[in-house]
mmCIF entry with sequence, helices, sheets and N, C-alpha, C, O atoms, coordinates in Angstrom:
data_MODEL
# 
_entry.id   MODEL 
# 
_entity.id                         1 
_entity.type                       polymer 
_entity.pdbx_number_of_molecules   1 
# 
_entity_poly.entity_id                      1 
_entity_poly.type                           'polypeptide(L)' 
_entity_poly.nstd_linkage                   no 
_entity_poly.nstd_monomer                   no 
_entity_poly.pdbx_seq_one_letter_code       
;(UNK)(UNK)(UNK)(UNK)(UNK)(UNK)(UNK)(UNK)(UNK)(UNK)(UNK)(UNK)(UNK)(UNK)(UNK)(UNK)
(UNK)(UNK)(UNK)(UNK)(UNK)(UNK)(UNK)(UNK)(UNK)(UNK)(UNK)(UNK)(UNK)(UNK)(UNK)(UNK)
(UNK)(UNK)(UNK)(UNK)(UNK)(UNK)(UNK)(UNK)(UNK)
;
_entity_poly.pdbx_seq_one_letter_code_can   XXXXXXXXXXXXXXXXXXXXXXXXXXXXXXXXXXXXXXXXX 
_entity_poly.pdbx_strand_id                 A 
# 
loop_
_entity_poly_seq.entity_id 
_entity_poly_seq.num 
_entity_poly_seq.mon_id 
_entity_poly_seq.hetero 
1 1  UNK n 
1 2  UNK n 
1 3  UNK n 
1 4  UNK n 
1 5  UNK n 
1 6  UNK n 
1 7  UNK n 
1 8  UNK n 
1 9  UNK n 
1 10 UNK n 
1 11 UNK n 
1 12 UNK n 
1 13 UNK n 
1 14 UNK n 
1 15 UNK n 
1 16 UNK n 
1 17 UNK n 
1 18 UNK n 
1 19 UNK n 
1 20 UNK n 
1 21 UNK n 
1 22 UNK n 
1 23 UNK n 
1 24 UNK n 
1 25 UNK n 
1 26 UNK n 
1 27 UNK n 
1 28 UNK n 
1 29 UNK n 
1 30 UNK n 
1 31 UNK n 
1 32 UNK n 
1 33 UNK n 
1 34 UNK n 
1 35 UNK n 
1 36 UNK n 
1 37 UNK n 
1 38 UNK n 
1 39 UNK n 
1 40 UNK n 
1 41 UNK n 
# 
_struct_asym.id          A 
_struct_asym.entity_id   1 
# 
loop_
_struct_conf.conf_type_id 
_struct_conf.id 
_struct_conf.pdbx_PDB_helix_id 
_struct_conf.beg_label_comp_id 
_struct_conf.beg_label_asym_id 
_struct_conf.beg_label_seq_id 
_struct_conf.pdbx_beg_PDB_ins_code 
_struct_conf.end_label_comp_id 
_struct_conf.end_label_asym_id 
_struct_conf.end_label_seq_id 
_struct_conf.pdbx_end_PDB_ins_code 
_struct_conf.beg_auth_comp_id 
_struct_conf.beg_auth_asym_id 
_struct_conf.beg_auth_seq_id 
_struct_conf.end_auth_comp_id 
_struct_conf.end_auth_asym_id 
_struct_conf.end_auth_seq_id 
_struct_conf.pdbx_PDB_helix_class 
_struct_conf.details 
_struct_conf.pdbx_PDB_helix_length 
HELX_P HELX_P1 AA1 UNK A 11 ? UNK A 20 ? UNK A 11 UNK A 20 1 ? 10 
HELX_P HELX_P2 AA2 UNK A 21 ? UNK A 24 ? UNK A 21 UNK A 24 5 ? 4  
# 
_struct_conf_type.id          HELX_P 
_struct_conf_type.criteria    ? 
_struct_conf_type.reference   ? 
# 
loop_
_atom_site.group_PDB 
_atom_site.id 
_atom_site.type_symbol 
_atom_site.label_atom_id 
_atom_site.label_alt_id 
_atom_site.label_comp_id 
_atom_site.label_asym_id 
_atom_site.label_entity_id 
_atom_site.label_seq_id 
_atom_site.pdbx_PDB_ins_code 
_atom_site.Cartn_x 
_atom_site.Cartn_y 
_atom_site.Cartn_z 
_atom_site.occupancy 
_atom_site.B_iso_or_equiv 
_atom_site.pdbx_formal_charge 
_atom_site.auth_seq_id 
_atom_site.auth_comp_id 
_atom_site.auth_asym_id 
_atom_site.auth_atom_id 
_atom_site.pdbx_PDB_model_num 
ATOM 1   N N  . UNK A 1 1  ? 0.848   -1.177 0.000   1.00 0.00 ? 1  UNK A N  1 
ATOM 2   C CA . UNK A 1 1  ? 0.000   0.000  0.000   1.00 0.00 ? 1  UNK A CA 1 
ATOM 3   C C  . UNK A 1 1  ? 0.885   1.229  0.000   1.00 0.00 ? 1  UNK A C  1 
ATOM 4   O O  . UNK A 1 1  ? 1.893   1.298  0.703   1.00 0.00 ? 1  UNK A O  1 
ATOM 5   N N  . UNK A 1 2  ? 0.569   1.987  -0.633  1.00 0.00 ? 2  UNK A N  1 
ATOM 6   C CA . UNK A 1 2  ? 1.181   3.266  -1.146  1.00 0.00 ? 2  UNK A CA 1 
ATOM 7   C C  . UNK A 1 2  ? 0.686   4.173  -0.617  1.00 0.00 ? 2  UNK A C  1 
ATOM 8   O O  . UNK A 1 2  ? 0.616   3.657  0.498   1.00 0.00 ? 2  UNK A O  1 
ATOM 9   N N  . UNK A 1 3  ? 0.083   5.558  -0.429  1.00 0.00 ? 3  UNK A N  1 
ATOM 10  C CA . UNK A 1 3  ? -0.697  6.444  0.076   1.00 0.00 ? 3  UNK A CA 1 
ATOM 11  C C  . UNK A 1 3  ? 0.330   7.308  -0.290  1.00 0.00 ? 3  UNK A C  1 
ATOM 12  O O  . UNK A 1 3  ? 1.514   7.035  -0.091  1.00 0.00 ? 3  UNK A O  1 
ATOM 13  N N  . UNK A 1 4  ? -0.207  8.734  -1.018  1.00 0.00 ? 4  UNK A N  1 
ATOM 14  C CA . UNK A 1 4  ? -0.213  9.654  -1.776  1.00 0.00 ? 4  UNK A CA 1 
ATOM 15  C C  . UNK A 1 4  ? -1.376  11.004 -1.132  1.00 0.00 ? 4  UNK A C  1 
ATOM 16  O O  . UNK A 1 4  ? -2.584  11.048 -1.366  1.00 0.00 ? 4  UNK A O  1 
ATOM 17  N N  . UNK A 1 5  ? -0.627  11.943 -0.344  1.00 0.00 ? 5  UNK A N  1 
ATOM 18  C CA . UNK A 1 5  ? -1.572  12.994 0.044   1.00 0.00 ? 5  UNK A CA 1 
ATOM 19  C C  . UNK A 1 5  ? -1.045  14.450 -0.337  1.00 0.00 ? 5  UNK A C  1 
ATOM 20  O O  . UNK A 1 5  ? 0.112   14.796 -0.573  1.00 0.00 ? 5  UNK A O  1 
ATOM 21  N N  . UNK A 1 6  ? -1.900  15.003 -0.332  1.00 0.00 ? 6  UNK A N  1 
ATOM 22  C CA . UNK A 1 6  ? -1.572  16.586 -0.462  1.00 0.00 ? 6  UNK A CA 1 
ATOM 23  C C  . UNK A 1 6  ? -2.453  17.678 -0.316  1.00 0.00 ? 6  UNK A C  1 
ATOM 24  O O  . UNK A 1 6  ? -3.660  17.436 -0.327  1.00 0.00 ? 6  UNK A O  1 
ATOM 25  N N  . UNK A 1 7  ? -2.039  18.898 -0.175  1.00 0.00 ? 7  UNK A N  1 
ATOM 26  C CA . UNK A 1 7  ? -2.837  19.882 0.266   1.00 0.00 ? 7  UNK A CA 1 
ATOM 27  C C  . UNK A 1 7  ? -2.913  21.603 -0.299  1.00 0.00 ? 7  UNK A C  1 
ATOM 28  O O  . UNK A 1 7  ? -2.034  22.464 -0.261  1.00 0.00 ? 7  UNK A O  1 
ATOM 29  N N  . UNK A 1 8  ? -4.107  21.663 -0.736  1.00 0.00 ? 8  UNK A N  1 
ATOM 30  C CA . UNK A 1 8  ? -4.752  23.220 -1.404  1.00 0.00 ? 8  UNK A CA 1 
ATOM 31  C C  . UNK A 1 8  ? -5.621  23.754 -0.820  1.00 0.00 ? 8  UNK A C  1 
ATOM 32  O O  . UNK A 1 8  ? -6.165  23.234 0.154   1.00 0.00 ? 8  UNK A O  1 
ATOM 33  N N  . UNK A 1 9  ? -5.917  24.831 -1.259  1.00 0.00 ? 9  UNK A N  1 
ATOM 34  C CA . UNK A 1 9  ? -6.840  25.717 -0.931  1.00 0.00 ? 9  UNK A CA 1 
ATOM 35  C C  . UNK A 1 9  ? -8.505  25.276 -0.616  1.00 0.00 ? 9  UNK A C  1 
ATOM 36  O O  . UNK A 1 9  ? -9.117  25.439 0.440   1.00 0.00 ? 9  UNK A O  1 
ATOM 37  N N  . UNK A 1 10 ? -8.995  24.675 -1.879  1.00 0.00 ? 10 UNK A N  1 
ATOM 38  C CA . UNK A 1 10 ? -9.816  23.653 -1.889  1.00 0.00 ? 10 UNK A CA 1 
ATOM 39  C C  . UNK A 1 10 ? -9.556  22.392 -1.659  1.00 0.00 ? 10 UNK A C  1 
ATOM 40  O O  . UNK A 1 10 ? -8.332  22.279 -1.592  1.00 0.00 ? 10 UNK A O  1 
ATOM 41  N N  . UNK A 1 11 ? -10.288 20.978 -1.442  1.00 0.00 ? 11 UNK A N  1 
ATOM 42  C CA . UNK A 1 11 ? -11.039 19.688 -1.861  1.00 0.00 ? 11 UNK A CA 1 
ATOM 43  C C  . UNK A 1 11 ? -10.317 19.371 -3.243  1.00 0.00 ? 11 UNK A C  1 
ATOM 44  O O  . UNK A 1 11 ? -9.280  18.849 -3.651  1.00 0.00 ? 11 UNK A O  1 
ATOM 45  N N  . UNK A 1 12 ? -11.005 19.741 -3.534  1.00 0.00 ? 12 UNK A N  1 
ATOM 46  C CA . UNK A 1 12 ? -10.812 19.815 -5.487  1.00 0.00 ? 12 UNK A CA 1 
ATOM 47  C C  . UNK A 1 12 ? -9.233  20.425 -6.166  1.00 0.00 ? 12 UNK A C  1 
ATOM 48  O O  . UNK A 1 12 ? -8.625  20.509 -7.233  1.00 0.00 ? 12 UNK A O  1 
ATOM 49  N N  . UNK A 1 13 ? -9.163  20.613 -5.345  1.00 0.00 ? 13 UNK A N  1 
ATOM 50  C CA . UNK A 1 13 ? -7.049  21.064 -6.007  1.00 0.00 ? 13 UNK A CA 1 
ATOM 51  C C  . UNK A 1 13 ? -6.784  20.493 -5.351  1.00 0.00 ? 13 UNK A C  1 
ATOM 52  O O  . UNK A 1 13 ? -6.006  19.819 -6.026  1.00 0.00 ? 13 UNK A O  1 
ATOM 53  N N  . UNK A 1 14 ? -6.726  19.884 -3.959  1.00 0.00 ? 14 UNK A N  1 
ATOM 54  C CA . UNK A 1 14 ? -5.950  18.921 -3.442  1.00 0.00 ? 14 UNK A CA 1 
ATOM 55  C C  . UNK A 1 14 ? -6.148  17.507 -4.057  1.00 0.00 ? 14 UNK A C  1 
ATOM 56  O O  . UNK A 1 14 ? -5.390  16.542 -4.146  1.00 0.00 ? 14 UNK A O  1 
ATOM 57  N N  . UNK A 1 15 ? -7.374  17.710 -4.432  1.00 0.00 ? 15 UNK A N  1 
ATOM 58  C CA . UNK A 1 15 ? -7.313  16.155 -5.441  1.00 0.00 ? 15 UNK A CA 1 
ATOM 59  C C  . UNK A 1 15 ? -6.941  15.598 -6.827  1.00 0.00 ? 15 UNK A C  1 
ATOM 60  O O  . UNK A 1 15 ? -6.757  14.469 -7.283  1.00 0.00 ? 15 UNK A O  1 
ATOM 61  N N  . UNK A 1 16 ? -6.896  17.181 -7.436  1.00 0.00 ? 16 UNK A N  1 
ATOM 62  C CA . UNK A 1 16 ? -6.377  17.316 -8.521  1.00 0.00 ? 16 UNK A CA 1 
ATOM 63  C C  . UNK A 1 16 ? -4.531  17.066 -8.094  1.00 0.00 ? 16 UNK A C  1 
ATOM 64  O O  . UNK A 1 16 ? -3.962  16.173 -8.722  1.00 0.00 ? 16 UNK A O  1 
ATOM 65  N N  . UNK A 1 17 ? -3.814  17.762 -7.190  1.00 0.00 ? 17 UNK A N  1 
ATOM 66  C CA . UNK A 1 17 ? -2.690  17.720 -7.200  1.00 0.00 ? 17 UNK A CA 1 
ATOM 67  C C  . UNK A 1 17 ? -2.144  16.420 -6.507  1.00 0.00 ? 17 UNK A C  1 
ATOM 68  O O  . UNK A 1 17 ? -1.008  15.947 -6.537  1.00 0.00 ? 17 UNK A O  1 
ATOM 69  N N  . UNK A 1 18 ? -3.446  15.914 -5.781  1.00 0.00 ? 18 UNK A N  1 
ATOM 70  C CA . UNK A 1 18 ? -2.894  14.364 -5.531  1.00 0.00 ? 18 UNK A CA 1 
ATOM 71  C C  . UNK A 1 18 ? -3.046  13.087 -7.064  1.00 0.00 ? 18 UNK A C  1 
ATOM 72  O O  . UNK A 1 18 ? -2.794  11.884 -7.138  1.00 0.00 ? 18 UNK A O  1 
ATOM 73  N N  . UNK A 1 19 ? -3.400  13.767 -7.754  1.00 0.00 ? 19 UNK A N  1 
ATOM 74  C CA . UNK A 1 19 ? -3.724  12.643 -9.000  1.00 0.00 ? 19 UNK A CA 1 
ATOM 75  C C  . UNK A 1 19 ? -2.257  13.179 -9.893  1.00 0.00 ? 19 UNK A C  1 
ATOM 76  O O  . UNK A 1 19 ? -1.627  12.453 -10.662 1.00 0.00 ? 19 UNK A O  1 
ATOM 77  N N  . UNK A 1 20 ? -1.977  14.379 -9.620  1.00 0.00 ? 20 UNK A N  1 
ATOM 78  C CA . UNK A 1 20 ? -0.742  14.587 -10.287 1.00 0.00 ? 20 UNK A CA 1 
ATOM 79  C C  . UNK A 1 20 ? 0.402   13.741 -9.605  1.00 0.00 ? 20 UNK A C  1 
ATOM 80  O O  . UNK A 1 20 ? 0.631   12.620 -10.059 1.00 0.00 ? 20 UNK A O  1 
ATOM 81  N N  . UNK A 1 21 ? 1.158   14.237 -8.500  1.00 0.00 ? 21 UNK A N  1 
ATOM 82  C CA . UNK A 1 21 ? 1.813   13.409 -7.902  1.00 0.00 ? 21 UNK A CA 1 
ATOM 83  C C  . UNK A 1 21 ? 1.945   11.461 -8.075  1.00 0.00 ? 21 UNK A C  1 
ATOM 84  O O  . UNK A 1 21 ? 2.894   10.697 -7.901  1.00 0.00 ? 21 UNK A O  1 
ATOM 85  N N  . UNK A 1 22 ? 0.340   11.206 -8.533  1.00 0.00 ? 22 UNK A N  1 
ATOM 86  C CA . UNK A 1 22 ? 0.399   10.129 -8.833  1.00 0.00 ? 22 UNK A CA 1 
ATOM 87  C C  . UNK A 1 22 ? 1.075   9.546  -10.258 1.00 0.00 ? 22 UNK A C  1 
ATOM 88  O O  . UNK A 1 22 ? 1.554   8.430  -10.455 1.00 0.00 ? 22 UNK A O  1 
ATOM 89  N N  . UNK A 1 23 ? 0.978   10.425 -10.975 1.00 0.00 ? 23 UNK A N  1 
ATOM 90  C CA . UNK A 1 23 ? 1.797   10.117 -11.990 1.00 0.00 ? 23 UNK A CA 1 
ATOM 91  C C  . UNK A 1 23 ? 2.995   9.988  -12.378 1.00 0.00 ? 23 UNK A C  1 
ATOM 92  O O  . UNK A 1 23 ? 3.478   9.781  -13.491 1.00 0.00 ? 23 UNK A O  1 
ATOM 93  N N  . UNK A 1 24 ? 3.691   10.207 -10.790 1.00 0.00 ? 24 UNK A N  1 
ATOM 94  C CA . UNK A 1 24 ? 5.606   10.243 -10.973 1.00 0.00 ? 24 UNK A CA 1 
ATOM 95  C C  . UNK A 1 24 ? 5.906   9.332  -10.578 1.00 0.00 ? 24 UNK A C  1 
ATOM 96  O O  . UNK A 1 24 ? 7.065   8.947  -10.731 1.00 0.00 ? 24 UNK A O  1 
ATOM 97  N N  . UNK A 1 25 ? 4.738   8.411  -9.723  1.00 0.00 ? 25 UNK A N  1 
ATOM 98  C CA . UNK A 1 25 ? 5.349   6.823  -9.462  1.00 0.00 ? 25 UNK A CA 1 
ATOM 99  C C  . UNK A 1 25 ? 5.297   5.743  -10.321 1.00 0.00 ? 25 UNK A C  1 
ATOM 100 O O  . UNK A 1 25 ? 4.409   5.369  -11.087 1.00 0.00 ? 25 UNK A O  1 
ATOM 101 N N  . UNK A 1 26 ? 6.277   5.348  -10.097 1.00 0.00 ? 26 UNK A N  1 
ATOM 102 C CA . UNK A 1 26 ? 6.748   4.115  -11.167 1.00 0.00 ? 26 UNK A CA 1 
ATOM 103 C C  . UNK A 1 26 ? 6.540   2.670  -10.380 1.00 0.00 ? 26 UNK A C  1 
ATOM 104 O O  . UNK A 1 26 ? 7.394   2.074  -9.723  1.00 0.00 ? 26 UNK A O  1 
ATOM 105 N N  . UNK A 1 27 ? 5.257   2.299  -10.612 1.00 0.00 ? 27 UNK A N  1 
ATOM 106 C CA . UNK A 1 27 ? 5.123   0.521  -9.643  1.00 0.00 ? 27 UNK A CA 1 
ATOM 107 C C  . UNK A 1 27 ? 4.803   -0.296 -11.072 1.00 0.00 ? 27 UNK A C  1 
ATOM 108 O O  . UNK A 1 27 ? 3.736   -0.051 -11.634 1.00 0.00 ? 27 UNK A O  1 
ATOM 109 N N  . UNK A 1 28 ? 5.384   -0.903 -11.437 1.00 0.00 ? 28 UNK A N  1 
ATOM 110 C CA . UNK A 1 28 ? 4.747   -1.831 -12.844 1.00 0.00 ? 28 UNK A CA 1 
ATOM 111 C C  . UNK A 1 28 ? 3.248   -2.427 -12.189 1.00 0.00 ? 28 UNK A C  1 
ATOM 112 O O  . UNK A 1 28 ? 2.183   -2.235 -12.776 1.00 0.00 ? 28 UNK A O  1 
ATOM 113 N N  . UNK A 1 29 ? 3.317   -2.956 -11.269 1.00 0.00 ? 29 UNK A N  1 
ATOM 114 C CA . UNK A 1 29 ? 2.015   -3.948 -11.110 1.00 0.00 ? 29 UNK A CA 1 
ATOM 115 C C  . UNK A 1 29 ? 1.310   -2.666 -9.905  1.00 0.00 ? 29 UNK A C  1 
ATOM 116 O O  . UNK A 1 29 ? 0.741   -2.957 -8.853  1.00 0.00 ? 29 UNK A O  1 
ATOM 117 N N  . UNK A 1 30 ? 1.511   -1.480 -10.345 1.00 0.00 ? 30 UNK A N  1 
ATOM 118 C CA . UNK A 1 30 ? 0.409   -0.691 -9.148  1.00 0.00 ? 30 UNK A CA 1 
ATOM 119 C C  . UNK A 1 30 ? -0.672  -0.364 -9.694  1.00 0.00 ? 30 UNK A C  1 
ATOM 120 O O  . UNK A 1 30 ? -0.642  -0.600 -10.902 1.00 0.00 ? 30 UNK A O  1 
ATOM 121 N N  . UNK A 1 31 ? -1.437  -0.009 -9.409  1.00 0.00 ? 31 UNK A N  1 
ATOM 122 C CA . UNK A 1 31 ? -2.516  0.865  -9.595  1.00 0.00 ? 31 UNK A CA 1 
ATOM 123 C C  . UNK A 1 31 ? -3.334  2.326  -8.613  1.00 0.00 ? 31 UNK A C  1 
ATOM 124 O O  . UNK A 1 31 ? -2.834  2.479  -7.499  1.00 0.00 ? 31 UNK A O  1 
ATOM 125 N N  . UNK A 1 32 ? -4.108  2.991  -8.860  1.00 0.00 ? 32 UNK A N  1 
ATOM 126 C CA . UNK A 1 32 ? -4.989  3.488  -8.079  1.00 0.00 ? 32 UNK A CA 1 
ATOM 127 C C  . UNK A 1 32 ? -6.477  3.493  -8.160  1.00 0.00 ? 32 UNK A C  1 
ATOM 128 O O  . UNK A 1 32 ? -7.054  3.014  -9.136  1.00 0.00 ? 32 UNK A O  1 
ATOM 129 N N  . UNK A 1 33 ? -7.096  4.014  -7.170  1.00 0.00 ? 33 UNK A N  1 
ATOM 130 C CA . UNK A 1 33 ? -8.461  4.028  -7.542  1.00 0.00 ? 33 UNK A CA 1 
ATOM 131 C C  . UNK A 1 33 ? -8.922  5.415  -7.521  1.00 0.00 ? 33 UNK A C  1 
ATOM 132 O O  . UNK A 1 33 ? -8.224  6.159  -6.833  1.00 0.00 ? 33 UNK A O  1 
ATOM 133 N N  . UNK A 1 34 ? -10.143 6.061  -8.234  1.00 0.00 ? 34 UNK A N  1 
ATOM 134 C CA . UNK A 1 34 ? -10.101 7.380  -8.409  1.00 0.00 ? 34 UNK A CA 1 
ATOM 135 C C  . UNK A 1 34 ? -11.926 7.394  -7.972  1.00 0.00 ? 34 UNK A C  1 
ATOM 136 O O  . UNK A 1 34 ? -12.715 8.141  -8.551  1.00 0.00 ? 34 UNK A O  1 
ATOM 137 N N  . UNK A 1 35 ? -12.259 6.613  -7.081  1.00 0.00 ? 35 UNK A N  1 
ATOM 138 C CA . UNK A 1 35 ? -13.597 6.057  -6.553  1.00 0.00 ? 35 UNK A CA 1 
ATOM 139 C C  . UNK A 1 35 ? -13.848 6.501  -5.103  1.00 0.00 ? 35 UNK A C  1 
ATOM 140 O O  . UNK A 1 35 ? -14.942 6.677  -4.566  1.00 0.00 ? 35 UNK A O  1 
ATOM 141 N N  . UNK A 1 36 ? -12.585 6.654  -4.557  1.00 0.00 ? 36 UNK A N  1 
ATOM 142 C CA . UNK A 1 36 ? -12.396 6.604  -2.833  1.00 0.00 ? 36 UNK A CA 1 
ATOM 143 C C  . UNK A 1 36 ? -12.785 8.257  -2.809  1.00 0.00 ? 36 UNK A C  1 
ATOM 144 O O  . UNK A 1 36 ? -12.345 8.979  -3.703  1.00 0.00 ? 36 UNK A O  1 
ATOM 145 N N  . UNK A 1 37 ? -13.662 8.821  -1.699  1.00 0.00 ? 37 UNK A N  1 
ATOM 146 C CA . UNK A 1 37 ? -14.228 10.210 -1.417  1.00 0.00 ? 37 UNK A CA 1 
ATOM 147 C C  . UNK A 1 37 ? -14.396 11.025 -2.174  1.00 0.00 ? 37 UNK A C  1 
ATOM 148 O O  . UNK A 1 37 ? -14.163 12.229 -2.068  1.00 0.00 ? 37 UNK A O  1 
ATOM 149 N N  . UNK A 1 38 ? -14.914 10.322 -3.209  1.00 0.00 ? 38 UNK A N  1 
ATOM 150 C CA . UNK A 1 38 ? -15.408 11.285 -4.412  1.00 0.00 ? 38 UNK A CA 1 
ATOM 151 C C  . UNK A 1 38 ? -16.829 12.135 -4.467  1.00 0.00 ? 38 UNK A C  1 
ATOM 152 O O  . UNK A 1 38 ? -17.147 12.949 -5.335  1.00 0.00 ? 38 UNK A O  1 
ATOM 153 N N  . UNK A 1 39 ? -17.469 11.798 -3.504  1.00 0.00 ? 39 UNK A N  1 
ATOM 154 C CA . UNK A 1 39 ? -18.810 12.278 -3.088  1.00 0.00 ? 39 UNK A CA 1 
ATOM 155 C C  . UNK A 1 39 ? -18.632 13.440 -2.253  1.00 0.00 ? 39 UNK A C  1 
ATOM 156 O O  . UNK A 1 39 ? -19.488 14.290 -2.013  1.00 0.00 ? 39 UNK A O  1 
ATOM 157 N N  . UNK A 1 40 ? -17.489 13.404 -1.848  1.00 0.00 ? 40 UNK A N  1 
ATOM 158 C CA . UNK A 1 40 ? -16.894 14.453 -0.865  1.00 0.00 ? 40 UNK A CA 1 
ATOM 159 C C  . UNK A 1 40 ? -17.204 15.911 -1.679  1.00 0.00 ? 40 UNK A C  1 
ATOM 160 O O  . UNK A 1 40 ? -17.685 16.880 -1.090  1.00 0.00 ? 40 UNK A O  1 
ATOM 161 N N  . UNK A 1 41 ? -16.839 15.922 -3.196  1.00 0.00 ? 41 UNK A N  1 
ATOM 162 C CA . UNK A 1 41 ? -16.766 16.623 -3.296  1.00 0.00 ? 41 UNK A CA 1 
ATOM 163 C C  . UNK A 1 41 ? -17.766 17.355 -4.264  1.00 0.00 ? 41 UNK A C  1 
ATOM 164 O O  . UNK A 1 41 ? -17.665 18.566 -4.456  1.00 0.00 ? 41 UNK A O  1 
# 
């Protein structure tokens, strides 16, 4: 398990800049899910 956090002004830029960050990791067999507290916002 990996965990990837970060923090903006809003909800919504912090989730945007946590989906960025996600893109600099390199796991061949990783994934994420883009499902988890999405109602949140």
């Amino acid at each position: 398990v990996l965990n990837v956090t970060a923090r903006a002004e809003t909800l919504s830029a912090a989730q945007r800049r946590a989906y960025k960050l996600l893109e600099k990791v390199d796991w061949q067999e990783g994934f994420h899910r883009t499902d988890i507290g999405w109602r949140a916002l």
